[in-house]
C-alpha positions in Angstrom: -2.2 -2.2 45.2 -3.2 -1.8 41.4 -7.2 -1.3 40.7 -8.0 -2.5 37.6 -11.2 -2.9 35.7 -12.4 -4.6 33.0 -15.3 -4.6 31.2 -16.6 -7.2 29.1 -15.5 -9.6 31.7 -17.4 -12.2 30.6 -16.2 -11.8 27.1 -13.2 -14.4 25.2 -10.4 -12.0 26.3 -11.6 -10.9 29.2 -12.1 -14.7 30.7 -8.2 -15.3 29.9 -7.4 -11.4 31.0 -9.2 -12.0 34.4 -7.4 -15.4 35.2 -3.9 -13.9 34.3 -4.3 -10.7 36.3 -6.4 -12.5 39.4 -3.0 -14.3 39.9 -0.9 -11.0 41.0 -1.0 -10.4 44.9 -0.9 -6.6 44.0 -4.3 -6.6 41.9 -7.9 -5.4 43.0 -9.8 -6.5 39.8 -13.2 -4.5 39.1 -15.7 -6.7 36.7 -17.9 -5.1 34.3 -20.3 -7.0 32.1 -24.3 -6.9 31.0 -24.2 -10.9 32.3 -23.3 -12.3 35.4 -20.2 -13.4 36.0 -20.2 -17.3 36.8 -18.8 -18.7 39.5 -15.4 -19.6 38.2 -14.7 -16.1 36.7 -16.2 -14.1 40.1 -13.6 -15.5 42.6 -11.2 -13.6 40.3 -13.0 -10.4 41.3 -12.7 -8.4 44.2 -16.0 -5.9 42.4 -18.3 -7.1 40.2 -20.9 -4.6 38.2 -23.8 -5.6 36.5 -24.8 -3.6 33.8 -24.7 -1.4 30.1 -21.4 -0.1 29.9 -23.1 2.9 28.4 -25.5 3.4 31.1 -24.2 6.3 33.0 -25.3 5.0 36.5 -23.5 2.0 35.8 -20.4 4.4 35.1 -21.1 6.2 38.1 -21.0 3.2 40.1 -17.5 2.5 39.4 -16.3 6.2 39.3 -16.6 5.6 42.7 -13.2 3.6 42.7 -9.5 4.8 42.2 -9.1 3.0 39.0 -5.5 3.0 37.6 -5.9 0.9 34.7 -8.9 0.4 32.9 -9.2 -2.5 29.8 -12.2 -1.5 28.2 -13.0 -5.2 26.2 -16.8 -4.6 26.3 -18.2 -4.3 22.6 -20.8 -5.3 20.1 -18.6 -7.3 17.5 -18.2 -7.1 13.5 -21.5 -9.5 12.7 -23.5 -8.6 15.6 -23.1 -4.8 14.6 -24.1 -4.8 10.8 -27.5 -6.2 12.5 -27.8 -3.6 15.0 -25.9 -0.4 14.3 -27.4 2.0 16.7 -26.9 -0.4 19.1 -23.5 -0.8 17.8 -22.9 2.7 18.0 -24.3 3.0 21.6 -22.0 0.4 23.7 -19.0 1.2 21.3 -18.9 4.7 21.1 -21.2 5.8 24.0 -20.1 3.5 25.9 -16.3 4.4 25.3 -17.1 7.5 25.7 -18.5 7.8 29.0 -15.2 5.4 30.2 -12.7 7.8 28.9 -14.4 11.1 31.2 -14.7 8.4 34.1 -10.8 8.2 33.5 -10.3 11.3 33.5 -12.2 12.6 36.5 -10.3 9.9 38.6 -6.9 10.3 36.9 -8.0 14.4 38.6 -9.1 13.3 41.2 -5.5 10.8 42.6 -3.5 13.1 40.4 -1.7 10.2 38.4 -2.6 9.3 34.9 -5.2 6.2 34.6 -3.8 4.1 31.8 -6.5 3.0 29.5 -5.9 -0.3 27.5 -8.3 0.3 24.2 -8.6 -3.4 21.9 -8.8 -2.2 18.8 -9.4 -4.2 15.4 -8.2 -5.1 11.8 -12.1 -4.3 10.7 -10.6 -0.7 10.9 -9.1 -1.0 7.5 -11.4 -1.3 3.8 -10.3 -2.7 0.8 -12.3 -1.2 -2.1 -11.5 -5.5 -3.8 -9.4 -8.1 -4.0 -6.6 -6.6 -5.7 -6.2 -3.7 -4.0 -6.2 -6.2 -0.8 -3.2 -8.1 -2.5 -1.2 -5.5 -3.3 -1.3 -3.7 0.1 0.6 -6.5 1.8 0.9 -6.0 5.0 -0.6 -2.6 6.3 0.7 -0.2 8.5 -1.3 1.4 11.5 -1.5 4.6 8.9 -2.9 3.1 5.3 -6.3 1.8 4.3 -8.7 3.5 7.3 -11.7 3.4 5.0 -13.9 0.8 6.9 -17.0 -0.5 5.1 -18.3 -1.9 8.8 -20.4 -0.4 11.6 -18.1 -1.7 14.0 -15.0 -0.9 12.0 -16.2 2.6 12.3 -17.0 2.9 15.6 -13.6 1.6 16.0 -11.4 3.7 14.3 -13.3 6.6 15.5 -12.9 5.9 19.2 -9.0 4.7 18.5 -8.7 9.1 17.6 -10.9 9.6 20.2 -8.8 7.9 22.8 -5.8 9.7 21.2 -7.4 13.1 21.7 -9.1 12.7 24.9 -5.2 11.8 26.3 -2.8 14.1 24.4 -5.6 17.3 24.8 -8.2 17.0 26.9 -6.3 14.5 29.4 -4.0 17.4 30.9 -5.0 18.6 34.2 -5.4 22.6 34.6 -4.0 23.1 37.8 -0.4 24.0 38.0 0.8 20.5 38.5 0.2 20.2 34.7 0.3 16.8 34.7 -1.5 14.2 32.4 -4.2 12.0 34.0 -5.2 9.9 31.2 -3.3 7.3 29.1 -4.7 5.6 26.0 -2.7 2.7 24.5 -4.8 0.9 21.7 -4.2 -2.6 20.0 -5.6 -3.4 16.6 -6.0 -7.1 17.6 -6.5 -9.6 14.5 -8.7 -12.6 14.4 -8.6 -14.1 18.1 -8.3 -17.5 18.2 -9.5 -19.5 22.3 -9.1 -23.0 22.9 -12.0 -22.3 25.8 -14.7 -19.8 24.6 -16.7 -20.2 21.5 -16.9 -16.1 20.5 -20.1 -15.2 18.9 -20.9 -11.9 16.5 -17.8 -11.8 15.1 -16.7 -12.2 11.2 -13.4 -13.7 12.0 -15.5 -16.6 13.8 -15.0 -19.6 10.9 -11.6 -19.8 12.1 -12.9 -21.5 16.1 -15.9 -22.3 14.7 -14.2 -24.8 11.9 -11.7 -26.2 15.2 -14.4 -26.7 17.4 -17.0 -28.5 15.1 -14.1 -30.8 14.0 -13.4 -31.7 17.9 -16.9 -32.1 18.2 -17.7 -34.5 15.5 -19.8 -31.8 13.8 -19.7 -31.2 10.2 -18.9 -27.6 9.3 -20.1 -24.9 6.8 -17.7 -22.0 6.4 -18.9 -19.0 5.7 -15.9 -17.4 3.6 -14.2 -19.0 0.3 -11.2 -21.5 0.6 -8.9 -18.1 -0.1 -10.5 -16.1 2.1 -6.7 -14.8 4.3 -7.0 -12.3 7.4 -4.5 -12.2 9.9 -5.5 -14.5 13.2 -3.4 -14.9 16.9 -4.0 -17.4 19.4 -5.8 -15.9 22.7 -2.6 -16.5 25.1 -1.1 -13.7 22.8 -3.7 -11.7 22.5 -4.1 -11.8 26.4 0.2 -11.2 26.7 0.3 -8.0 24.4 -2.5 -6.1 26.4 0.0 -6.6 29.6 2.8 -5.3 27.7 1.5 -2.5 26.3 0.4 -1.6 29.7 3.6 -2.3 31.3 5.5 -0.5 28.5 7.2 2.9 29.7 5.0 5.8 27.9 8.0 7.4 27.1 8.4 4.2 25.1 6.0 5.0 23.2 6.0 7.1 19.8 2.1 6.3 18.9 -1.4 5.5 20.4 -2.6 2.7 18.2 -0.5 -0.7 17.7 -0.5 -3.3 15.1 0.1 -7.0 16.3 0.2 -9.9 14.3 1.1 -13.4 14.8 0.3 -16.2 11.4 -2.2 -14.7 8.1 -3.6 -18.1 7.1 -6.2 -18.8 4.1 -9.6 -20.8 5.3 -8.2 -23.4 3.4 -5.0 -23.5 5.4 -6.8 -23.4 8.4 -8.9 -26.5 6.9 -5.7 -28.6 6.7 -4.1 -28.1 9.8 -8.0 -28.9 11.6 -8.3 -31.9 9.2 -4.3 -33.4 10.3 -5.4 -32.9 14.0 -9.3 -34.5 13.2 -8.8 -37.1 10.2 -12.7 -37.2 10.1 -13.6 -33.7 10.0 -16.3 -32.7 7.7 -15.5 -29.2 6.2 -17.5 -27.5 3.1 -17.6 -23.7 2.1 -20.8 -21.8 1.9 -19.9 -18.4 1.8 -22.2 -16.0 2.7 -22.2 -13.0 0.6 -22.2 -10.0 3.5 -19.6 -11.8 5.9 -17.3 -12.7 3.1 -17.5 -8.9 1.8 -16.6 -7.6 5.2 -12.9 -10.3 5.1 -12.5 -9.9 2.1 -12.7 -6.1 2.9 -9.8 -6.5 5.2 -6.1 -6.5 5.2 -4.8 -10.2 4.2 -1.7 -9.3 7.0 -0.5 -6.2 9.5 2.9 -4.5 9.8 3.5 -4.7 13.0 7.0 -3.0 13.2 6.3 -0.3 15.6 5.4 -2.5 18.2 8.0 -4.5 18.0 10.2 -1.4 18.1 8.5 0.2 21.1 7.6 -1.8 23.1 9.1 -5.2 22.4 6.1 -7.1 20.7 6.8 -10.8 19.9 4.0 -13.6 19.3 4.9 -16.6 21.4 2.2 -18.7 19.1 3.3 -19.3 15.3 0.4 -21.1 13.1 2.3 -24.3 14.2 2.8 -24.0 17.6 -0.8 -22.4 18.1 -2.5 -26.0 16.5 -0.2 -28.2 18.2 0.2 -26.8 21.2 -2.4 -25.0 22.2 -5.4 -25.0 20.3 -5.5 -29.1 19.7 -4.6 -30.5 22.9 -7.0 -28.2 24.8 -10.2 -28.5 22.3 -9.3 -32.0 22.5 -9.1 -32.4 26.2 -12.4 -30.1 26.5 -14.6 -32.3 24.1 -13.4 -35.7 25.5 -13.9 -34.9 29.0 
């Protein structure tokens, strides 16, 4: 039996995480998340815990548990951050924190390494302007790491924390030498759900704009028609956590991964929404401190490590994520 836990349960990836994982016979799942969990997610769950992530009862409360993995999806997002960065600060550093010495004291205490699944971000990277964003191309895990965002900061900083918390401090003393914490992180792009609206994030135009259109809502976006980050349908997103955690660490030649599926413009996004929804009412109203923050980001990701290590592929192209995924289910969930 593998005892997983996830915070942020209640979260876009975590919804998709928690009905993938509930299907293995083998899985006690452990819910984390400052909400309740309704009742479709909690029959998933074999635990659920209410609370802060950074609240050290609450970690104490699951330290109680022989966790061996732990996907740590609970955070205050790009938008939401900027508005609150001490808050920001607290669930996303604190709060990683405090998980990373819970996974360590357990991986002590069963004597086998907790693997700890870290989602990451592009908001790690700053582009000083537009140019230097066009010329980079697309960015390794290694270039750019100047980030002009609360929560790109928090982010990067807990991506070297993880990194030195597994490769130092995660090494147990006694003779058996052995390491007891794991740390795999994912620099996830824009996620893209056909289920969950996602709220606080900068990459939202992208759902928003395919979700008003389904709805018969006229849209605002809140970047410029040129406005390009890199984006990945949620199935994806959901699939590359489970292989990174089911890679072989011996596989693996860094801590922090690079995955990227389709790097559309708004206006590219526009067109595909507008052939699915003829009628869809799309205008651009950028708004000056969200479109700093994309344009501050990389217009694409290199993603050849992952690819190398651990056998990264995207099942969703741009294509196949409208016509397949996105559009039939937005569809179905409007009409019904």
């Amino acid at each position: 039996m593998i005892t997983t836990l996830i915070t942020g349960a209640n979260g876009e990836i975590g919804h998709s995480l928690l009905e993938t994982l509930s299907s293995q016979p083998d899985r006690k799942i452990i819910a984390l998340d400052l909400a309740p969990l309704g009742d479709a997610l909690a029959r998933h769950v074999h635990v659920h815990v209410q609370g802060d992530v950074s609240d050290p009862n609450v970690v104490a409360q699951l330290d109680q548990h022989d966790i061996d993995e732990i996907y740590h999806l609970a955070a205050l997002l790009s938008t939401s951050s900027e508005k609150n960065p001490e808050g920001a600060h607290n669930v996303n550093v604190n709060g990683t924190m405090g998980l990373l010495m819970m996974a360590r004291r357990i991986g002590t205490r069963t004597g086998k390494a907790v693997k700890f699944l870290f989602p990451s971000t592009i908001a790690v990277y700053g582009m000083k302007s537009i140019e230097e964003k066009n010329n980079a191309g697309a960015v390794t895990e290694f270039e750019h790491l100047q980030p002009t965002t609360m929560y790109g900061i928090n982010k990067v900083y807990c991506e070297q924390l993880g990194a030195y918390m597994s490769d130092r401090f995660g090494q147990l003393t006694d003779e058996r030498g052995a390491k007891v914490l794991d740390f795999r992180a994912l620099r996830f792009p824009g996620l893209i759900s056909a289920t969950t609206v996602p709220t606080g994030g900068t990459s939202d135009y992208a759902p928003e704009m395919i979700h008003a259109a389904a709805q018969g809502k006229a849209y605002a976006c809140f970047v410029r028609p040129d406005a390009r980050i890199p984006f990945m349908a949620m199935p994806d997103g959901v699939k590359a956590l489970l292989d990174l955690a089911a890679a072989p660490m011996e596989n693996l030649t860094q801590r922090v991964y690079n995955i990227g599926a389709f790097s559309p413009s708004a206006e590219e996004i526009a067109v595909k929404v507008k052939s699915a929804f003829p009628s869809a009412e799309i205008t651009y109203a950028p708004h000056p401190q969200r479109q700093a923050i994309v344009d501050s980001w990389c217009g694409d990701v290199n993603d050849s490590a992952a690819r190398r290590d651990w056998g990264w592929t995207p099942d969703f192209d741009m294509e196949r994520a409208f016509n397949e995924y996105l559009m039939p289910i937005i569809s179905q969930v409007y009409a019904g």
